[in-house]
C-alpha positions as CSV (number, residue, x, y, z in Angstrom):
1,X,0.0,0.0,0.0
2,X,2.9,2.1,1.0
3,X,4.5,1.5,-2.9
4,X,0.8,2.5,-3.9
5,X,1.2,5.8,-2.4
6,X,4.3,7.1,-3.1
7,X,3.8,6.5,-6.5
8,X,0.2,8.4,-6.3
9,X,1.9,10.7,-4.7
10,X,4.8,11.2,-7.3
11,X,2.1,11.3,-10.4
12,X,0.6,14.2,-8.3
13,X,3.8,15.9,-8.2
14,X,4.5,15.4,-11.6
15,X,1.2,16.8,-12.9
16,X,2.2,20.0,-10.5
17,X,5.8,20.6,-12.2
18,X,3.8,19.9,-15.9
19,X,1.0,23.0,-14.5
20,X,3.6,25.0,-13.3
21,X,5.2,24.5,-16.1
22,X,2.1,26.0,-18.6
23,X,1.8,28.8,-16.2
24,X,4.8,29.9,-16.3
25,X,5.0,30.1,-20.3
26,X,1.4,31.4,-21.1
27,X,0.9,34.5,-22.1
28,X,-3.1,34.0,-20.5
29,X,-5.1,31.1,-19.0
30,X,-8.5,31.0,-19.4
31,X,-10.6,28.5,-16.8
32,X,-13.6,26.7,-18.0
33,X,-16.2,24.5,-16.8
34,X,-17.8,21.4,-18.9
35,X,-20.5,20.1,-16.6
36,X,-23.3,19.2,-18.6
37,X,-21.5,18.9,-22.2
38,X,-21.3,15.0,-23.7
39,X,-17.3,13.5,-24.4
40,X,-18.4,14.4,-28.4
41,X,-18.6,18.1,-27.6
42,X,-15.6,17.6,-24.9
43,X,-13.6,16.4,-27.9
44,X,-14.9,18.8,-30.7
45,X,-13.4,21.7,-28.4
46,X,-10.1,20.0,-27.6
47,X,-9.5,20.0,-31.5
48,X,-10.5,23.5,-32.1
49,X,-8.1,24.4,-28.9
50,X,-5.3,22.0,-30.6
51,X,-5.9,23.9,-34.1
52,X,-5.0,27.1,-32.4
53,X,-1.7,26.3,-30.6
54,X,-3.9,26.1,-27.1
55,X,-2.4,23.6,-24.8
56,X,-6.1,22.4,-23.0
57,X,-6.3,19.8,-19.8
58,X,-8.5,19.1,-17.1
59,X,-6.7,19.4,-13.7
60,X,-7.6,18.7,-10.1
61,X,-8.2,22.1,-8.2
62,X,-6.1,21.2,-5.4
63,X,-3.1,20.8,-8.0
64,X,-3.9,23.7,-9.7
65,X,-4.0,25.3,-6.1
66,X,-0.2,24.0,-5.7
67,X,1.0,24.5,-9.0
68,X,0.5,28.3,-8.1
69,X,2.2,28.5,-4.3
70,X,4.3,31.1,-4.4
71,X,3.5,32.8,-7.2
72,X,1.7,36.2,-7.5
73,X,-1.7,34.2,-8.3
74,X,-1.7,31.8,-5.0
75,X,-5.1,32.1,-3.5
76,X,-6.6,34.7,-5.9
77,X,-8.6,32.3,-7.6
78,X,-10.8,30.9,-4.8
79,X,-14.4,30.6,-6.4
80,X,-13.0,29.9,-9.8
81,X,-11.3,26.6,-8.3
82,X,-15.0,24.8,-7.8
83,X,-16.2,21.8,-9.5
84,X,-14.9,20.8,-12.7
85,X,-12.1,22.7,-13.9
86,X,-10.6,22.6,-17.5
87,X,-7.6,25.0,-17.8
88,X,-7.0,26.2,-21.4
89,X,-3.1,28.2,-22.2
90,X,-2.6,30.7,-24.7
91,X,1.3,30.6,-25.2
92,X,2.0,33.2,-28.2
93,X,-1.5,35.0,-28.6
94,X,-3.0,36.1,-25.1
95,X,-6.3,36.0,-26.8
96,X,-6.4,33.2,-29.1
97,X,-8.3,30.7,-26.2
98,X,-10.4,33.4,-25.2
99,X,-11.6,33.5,-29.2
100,X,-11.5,30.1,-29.2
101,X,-14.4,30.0,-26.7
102,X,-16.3,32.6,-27.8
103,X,-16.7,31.1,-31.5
104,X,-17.4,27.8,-29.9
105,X,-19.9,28.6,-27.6
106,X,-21.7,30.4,-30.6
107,X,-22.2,27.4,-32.2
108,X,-25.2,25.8,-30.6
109,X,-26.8,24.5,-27.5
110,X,-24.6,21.9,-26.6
111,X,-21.9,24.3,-26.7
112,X,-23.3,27.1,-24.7
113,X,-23.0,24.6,-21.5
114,X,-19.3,25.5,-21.8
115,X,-18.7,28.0,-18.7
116,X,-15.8,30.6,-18.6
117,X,-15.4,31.1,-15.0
118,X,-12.5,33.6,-15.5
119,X,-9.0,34.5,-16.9
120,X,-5.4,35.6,-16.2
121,X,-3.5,37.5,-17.9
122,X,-0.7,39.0,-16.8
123,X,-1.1,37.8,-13.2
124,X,-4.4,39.4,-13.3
125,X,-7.9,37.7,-12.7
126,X,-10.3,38.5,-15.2
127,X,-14.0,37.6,-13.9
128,X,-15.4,35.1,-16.5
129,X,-17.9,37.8,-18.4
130,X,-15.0,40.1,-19.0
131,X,-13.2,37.0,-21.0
132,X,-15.6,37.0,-23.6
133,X,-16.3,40.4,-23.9
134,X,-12.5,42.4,-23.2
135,X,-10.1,39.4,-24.2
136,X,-11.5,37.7,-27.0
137,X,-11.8,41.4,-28.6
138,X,-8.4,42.1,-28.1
139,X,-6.6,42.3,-31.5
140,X,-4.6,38.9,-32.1
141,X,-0.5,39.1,-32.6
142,X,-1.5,39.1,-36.8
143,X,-3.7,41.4,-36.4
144,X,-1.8,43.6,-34.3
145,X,1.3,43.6,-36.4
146,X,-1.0,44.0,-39.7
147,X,-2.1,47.7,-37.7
148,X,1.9,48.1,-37.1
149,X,2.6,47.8,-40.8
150,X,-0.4,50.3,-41.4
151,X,1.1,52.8,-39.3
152,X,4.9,52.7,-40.4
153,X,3.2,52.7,-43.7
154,X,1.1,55.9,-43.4
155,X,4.3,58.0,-43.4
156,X,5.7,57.3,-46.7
157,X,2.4,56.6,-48.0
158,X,1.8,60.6,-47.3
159,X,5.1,61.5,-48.4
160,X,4.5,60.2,-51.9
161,X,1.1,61.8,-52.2
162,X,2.9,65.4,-51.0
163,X,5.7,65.1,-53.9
164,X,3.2,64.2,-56.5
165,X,0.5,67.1,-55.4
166,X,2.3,69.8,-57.1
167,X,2.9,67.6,-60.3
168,X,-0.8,67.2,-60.2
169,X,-1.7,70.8,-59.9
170,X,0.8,71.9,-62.5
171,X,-1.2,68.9,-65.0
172,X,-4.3,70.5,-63.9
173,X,-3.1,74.1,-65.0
174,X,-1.9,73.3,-68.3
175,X,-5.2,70.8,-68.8
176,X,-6.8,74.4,-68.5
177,X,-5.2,76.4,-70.5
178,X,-5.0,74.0,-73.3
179,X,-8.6,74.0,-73.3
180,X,-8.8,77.7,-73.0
181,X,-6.3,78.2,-76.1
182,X,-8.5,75.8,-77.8
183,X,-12.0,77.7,-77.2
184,X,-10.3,80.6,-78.1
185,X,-8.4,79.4,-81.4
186,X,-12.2,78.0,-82.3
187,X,-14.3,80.4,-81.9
């Protein structure tokens, strides 16, 4: 029984270091409940999560609890550690499983059972109705570097346009006269 034990007990340990682990390298965690959803729904989610680089498991709450001693997030999740607790890490986009959710729960009744009970991101707890609403609007990384582009872009962009304005105007000028000499020449 002993044997039994220790070996439970070194499992538990491990699964600890592997949580600590995700914590450490996401850029946001977003905690979810499934009570109520079937293993088909369950499994439809996990791929959608896997599709979008979003590392997903289903961990004790009391490991969880441990995985975060001594960090800045020990014992601010209370309520959010209750009943069945799937954990979901973004690791490059802080809002990719946040999206993720929202476009799954959108889907249909089955998938509305799927419960955001909160968020962190940046050490922060975000309550479960902000998740949807604040981080899964956030602009992703593509987007984001896509409204970069855009800005160093504007410069130059204006730049051109001011070089060819007086071109322009001096084309519009001699447009005008030409006409003008030619109303005048015929009539």
């Amino acid at each position: 029984m002993a044997n039994g034990t220790s070996t439970a007990r070194a499992d538990k340990a491990k699964v600890v270091d592997e949580v600590k682990g995700l914590f450490d390298k996401a850029t946001s965690v977003v905690f979810l409940g499934f009570k109520g959803m079937d293993v088909i729904t369950v499994t439809d989610l996990r791929s959608k999560f896997r599709k979008a680089g979003v590392e997903y498991k289903v961990v004790k709450n009391k490991l969880v609890e441990q995985a975060l001693k001594g960090t800045p997030l020990e014992g601010k999740l209370g309520k959010v550690l209750a009943g069945e607790t799937a954990v979901a890490f973004s690791f490059e986009d802080p809002s990719t499983a946040a999206k993720v959710v929202r476009d799954f729960r959108k889907e249909g009744d089955k998938q509305e059972k799927l419960e955001v009970k909160a968020a962190v991101l940046d050490n922060a707890v975000m309550a479960g109705g902000d998740v949807e609403k604040q981080l899964a609007s956030m602009p992703g990384k593509d987007e984001l570097r896509a409204m970069l582009l855009a800005t160093l872009q504007a410069p130059a962009q204006n730049l051109v346009a001011q070089l060819q304005a007086p071109l322009q105007n001096l084309v519009y000028v001699l447009e005008a006269r030409r006409k003008q000499l030619e109303e005048s020449s015929g009539g």
